[in-house]
C-alpha positions as CSV (number, residue, x, y, z in Angstrom):
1,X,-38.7,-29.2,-74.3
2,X,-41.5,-30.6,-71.9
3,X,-44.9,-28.9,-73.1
4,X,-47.7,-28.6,-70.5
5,X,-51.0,-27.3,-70.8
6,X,-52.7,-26.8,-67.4
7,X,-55.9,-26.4,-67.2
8,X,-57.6,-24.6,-64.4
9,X,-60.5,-22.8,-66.4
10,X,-61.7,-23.6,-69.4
11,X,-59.5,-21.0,-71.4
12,X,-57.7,-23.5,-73.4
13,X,-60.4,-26.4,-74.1
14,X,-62.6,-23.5,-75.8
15,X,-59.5,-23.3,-78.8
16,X,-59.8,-27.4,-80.3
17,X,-57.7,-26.5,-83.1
18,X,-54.6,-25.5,-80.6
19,X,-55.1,-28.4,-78.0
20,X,-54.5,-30.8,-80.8
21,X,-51.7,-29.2,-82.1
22,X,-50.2,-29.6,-78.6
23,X,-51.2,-33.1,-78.0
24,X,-49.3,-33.7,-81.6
25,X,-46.3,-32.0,-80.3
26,X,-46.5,-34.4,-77.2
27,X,-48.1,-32.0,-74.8
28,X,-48.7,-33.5,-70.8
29,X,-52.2,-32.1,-69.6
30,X,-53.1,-31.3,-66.0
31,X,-56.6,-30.4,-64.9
32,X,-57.5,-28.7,-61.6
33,X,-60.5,-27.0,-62.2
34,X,-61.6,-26.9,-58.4
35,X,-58.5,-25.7,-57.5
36,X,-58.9,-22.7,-60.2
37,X,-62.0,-21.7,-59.0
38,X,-60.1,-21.3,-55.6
39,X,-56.4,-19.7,-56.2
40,X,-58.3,-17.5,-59.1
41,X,-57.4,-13.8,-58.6
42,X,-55.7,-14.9,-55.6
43,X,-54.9,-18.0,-53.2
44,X,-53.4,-19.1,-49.8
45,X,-50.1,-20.2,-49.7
46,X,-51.4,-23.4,-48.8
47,X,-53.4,-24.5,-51.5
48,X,-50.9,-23.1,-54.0
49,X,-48.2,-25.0,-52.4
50,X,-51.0,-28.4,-53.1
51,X,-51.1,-27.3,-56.2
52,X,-47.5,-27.2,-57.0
53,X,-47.2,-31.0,-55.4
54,X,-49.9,-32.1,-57.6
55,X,-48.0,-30.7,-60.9
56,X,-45.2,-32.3,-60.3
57,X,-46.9,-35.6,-59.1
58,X,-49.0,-36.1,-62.5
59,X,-46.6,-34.5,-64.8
60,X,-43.0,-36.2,-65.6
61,X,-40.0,-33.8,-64.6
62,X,-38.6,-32.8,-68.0
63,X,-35.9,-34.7,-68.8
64,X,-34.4,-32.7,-71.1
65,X,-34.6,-29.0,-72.1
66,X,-36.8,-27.0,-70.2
67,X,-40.7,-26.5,-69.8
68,X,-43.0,-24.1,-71.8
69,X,-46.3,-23.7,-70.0
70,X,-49.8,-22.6,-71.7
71,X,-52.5,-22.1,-68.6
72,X,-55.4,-19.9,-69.2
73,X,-56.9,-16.9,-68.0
74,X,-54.2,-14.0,-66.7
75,X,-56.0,-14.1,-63.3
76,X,-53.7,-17.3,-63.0
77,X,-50.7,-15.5,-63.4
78,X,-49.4,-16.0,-59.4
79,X,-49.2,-19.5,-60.6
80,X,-45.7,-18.0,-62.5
81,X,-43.9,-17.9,-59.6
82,X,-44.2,-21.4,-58.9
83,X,-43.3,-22.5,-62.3
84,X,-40.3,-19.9,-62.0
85,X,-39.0,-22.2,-58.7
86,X,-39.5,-24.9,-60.6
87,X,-37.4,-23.7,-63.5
88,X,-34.4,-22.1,-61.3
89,X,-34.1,-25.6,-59.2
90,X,-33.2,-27.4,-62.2
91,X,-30.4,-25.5,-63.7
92,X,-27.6,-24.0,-61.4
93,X,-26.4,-20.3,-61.9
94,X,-28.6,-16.9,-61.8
95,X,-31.3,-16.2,-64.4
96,X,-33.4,-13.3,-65.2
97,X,-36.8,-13.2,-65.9
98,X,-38.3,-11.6,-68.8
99,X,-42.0,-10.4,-67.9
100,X,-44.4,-9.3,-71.1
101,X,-47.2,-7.7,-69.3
102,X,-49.7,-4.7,-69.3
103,X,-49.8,-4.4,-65.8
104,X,-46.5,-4.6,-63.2
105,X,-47.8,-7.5,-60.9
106,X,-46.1,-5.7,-58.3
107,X,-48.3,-5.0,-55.1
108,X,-48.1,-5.7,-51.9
109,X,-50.3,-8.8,-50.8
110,X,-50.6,-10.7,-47.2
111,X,-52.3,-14.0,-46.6
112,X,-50.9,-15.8,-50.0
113,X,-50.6,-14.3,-53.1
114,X,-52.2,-12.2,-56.4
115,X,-52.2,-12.1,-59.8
116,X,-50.6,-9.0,-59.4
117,X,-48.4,-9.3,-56.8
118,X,-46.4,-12.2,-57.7
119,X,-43.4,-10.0,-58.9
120,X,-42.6,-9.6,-55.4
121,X,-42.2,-13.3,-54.9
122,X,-40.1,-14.0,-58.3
123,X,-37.6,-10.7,-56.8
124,X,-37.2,-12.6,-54.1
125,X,-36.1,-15.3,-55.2
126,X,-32.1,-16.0,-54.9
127,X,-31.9,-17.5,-58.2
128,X,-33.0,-14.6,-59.7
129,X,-30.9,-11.4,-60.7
130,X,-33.2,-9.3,-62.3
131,X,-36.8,-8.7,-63.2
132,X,-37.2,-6.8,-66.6
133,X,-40.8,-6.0,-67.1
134,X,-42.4,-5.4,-70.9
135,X,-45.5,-3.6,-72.1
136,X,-47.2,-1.9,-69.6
137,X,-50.2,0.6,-70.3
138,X,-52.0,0.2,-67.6
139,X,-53.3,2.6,-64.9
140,X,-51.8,0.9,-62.5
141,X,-48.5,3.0,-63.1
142,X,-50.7,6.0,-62.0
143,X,-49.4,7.2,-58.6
144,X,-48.2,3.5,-57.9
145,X,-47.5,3.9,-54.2
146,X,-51.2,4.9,-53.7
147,X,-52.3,1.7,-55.5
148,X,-50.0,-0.8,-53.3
149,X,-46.9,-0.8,-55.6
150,X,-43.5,-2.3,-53.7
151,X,-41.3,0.1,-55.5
152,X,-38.3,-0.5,-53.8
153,X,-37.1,-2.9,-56.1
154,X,-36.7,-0.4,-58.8
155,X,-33.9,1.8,-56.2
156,X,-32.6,-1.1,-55.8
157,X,-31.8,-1.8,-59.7
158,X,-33.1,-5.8,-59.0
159,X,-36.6,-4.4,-61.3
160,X,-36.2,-2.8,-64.5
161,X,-39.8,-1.8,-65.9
162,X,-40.3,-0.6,-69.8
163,X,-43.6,0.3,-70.9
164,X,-45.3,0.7,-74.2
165,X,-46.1,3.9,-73.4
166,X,-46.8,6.0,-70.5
167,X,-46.9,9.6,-68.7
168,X,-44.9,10.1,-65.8
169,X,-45.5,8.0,-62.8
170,X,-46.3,10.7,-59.4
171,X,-44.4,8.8,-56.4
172,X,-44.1,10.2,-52.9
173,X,-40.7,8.6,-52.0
174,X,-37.4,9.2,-53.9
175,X,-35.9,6.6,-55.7
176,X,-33.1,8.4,-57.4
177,X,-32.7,6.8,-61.1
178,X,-32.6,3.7,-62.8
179,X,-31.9,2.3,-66.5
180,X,-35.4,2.1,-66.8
181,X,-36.2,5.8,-66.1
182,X,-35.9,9.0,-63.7
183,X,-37.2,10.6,-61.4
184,X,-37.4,14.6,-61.2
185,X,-39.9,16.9,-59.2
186,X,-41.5,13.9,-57.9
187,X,-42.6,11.8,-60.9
188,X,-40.8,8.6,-62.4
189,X,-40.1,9.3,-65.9
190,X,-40.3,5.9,-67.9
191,X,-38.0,5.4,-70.7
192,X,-40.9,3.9,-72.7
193,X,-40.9,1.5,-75.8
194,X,-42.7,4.8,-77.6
195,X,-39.9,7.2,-76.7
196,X,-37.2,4.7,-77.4
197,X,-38.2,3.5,-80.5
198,X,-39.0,-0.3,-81.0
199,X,-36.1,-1.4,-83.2
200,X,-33.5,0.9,-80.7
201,X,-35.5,-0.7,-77.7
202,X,-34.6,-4.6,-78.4
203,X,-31.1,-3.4,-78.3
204,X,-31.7,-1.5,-75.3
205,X,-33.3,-4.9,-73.5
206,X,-30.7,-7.2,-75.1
207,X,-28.0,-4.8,-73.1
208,X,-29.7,-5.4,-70.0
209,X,-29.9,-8.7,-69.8
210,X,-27.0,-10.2,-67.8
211,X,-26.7,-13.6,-67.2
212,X,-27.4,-16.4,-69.8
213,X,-30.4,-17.4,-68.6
214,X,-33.9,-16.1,-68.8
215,X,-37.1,-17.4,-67.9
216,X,-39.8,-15.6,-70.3
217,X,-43.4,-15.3,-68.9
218,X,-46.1,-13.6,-71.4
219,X,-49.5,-12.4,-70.3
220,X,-51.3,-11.8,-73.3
221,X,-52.9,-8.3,-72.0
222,X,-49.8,-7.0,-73.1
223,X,-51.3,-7.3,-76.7
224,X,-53.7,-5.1,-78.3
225,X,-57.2,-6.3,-78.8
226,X,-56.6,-7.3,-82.5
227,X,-54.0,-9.6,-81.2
228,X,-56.1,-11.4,-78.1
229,X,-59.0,-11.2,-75.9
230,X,-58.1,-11.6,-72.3
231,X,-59.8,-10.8,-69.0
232,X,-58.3,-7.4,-68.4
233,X,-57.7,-4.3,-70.4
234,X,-55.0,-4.5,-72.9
235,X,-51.9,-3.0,-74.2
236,X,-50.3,-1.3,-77.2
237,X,-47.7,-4.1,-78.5
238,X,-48.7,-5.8,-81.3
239,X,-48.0,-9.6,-82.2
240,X,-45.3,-9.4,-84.8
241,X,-43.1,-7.6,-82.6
242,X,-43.8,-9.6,-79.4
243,X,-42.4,-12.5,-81.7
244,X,-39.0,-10.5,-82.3
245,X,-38.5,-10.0,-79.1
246,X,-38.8,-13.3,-78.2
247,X,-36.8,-14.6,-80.9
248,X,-34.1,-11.9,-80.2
249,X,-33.8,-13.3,-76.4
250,X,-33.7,-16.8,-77.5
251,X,-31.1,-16.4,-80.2
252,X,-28.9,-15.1,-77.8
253,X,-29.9,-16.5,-74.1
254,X,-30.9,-19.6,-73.0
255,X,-34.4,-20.1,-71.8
256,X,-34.8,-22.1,-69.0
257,X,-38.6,-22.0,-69.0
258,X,-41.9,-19.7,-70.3
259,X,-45.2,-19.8,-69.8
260,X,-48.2,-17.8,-71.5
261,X,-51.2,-17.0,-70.0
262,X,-54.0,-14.3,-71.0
263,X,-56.3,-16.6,-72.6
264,X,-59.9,-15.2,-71.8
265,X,-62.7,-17.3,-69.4
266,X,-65.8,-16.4,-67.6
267,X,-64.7,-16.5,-63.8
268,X,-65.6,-18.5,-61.7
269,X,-65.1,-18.5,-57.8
270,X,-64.7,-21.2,-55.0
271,X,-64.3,-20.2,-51.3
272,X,-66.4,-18.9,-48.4
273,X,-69.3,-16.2,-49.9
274,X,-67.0,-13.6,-48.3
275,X,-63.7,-14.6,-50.5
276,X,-66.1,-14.9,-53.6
277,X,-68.0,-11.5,-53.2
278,X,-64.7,-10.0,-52.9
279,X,-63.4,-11.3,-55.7
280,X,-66.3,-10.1,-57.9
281,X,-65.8,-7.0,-56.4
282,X,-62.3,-6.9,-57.5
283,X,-63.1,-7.7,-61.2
284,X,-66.4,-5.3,-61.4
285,X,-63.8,-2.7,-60.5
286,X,-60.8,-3.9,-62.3
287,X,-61.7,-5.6,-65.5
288,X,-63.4,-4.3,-68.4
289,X,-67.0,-6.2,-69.4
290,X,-67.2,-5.5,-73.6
291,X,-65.9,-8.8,-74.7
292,X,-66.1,-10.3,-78.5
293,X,-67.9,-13.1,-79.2
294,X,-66.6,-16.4,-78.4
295,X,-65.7,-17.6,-82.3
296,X,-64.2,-14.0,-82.8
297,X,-62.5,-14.9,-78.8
298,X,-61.5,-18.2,-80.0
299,X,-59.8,-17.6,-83.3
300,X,-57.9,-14.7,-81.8
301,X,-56.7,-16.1,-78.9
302,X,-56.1,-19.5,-80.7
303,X,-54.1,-17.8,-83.2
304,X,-51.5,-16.1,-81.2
305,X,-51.0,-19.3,-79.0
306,X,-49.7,-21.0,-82.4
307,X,-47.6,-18.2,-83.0
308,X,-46.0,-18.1,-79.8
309,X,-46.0,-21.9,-79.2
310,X,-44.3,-21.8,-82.6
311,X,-41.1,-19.4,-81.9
312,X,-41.2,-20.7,-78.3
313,X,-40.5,-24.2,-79.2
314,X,-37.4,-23.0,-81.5
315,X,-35.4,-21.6,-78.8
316,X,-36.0,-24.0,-76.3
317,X,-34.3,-27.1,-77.5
């Protein structure tokens, strides 16, 4: 297993204790900090495709095994769908990716792409079979159409979505069913991780997985606050179990690559005053502003990296 920390905020260099561990474990380190402040939120195709030449320019191509990335703030996580590519071109066959996350990352988005819209991109993606996404609380599955959501993915079975817990979803187009819910009088149903129960629901997801390889991404929002401190609001799941269902995956599929993002930063913004005013926009709306304080932040944060890095590194050999 290659392990790569990039560094595009300052997310990781504020946890020591974890760095080192990393750099022990014979961890590569990339830092891009101007082009954070610019793809943060969202970026051009353009300077993400830069940014991709100049991972794989000052990183080795793992030789072996695949590649677990640590990189920061969730407003990064766009940067998934890159890593994804990378992933897919290195093996040969159809994977599906495994997506922990309190919001669906599934909007429309023209010009480039978002942190939550990069689903689309990973979907479309031939070497991909299926998207199965984890977690979500979020408001974004409130009338999802009205907020930009590219819902035909779910009629079309290629997106399976299970969240923690929700109410139905209104929807003003028919999608008929799926394994991950139904749709009556106008509403999607969601055969939540709640109503399922969680023991019943890693057999559920172990069932609908297909092929034998997965690529795992983990935004940390999917956590509850005791569990991390990240730059949006936060889920229900709790640590512990986030662990089994990784270790239930990789027990019985082969990763080809993760990454884990959700690591909280202050933002900051590069671009023309137009592109950063709209960006602060976006975040004054969309992301909540009671924080912890940065030692509570760091030992948090710091402490679910080990525990992921730890049962991560097991099943990716």
């Amino acid at each position: 297993m290659q392990l790569l920390l990039l560094h595009l905020d300052d997310a990781l260099e504020l946890q020591p204790d974890f760095v080192r561990a990393c750099k022990f474990a014979g961890a590569y380190q990339y830092f891009d900090k101007d082009t954070g402040r610019e793809i943060r939120l969202w970026g051009k195709q353009k300077a993400l495709a830069e940014l991709g030449r100049k991972i794989v320019k000052n990183t080795p191509a793992p030789a072996k095994g695949p590649q677990l990335c640590f990189m920061g703030s969730g407003d990064f996580h766009h940067i998934t769908a890159m890593l994804l590519a990378g992933a897919l071109e290195r093996k040969s066959g159809a994977a599906t990716l495994i997506h922990f996350d309190n919001h669906p990352d599934w909007v429309t988005f023209d010009g480039g792409m978002h942190c939550g819209s990069w689903v689309n991109t990973a979907l479309a993606n031939p070497g991909i079979q299926k998207v199965i996404t984890i977690g979500v609380c979020s408001h974004d599955l409130r009338s999802p159409e009205r907020k930009g959501a590219n819902l035909h993915w779910l009629g079309e079975g290629k997106l399976e979505l299970y969240p923690y817990e929700h109410p139905p979803s209104r929807v003003l187009t028919d999608y008929g069913s799926g394994a991950s819910y139904r749709q009556e009088k106008g509403a999607l149903h969601w055969k939540s991780i709640s109503e399922i129960g969680e023991e019943n629901f890693i057999d559920r997801m172990l069932s609908r997985i297909r092929t034998e390889a997965v690529y795992v991404t983990i935004d940390k929002d999917v956590l509850a606050a005791d569990d991390a401190v990240t730059n949006w609001d936060q889920g229900r799941m709790r640590l512990p179990y986030l662990l089994a269902l990784i270790s239930e995956i990789g027990s019985r599929h082969r990763i080809i690559g993760a990454d884990v993002i959700g690591d909280y930063s202050a933002p900051r913004y590069a671009g023309s005053l137009r592109t950063q005013l709209m960006k602060r926009a976006e975040i004054f709306i969309d992301q909540p502003r009671v924080r912890q304080g940065a030692e509570t932040t760091r030992n948090i944060n710091s402490a679910a990296n080990h525990a992921l890095l730890e049962v991560l590194a097991e099943y990716m050999q």
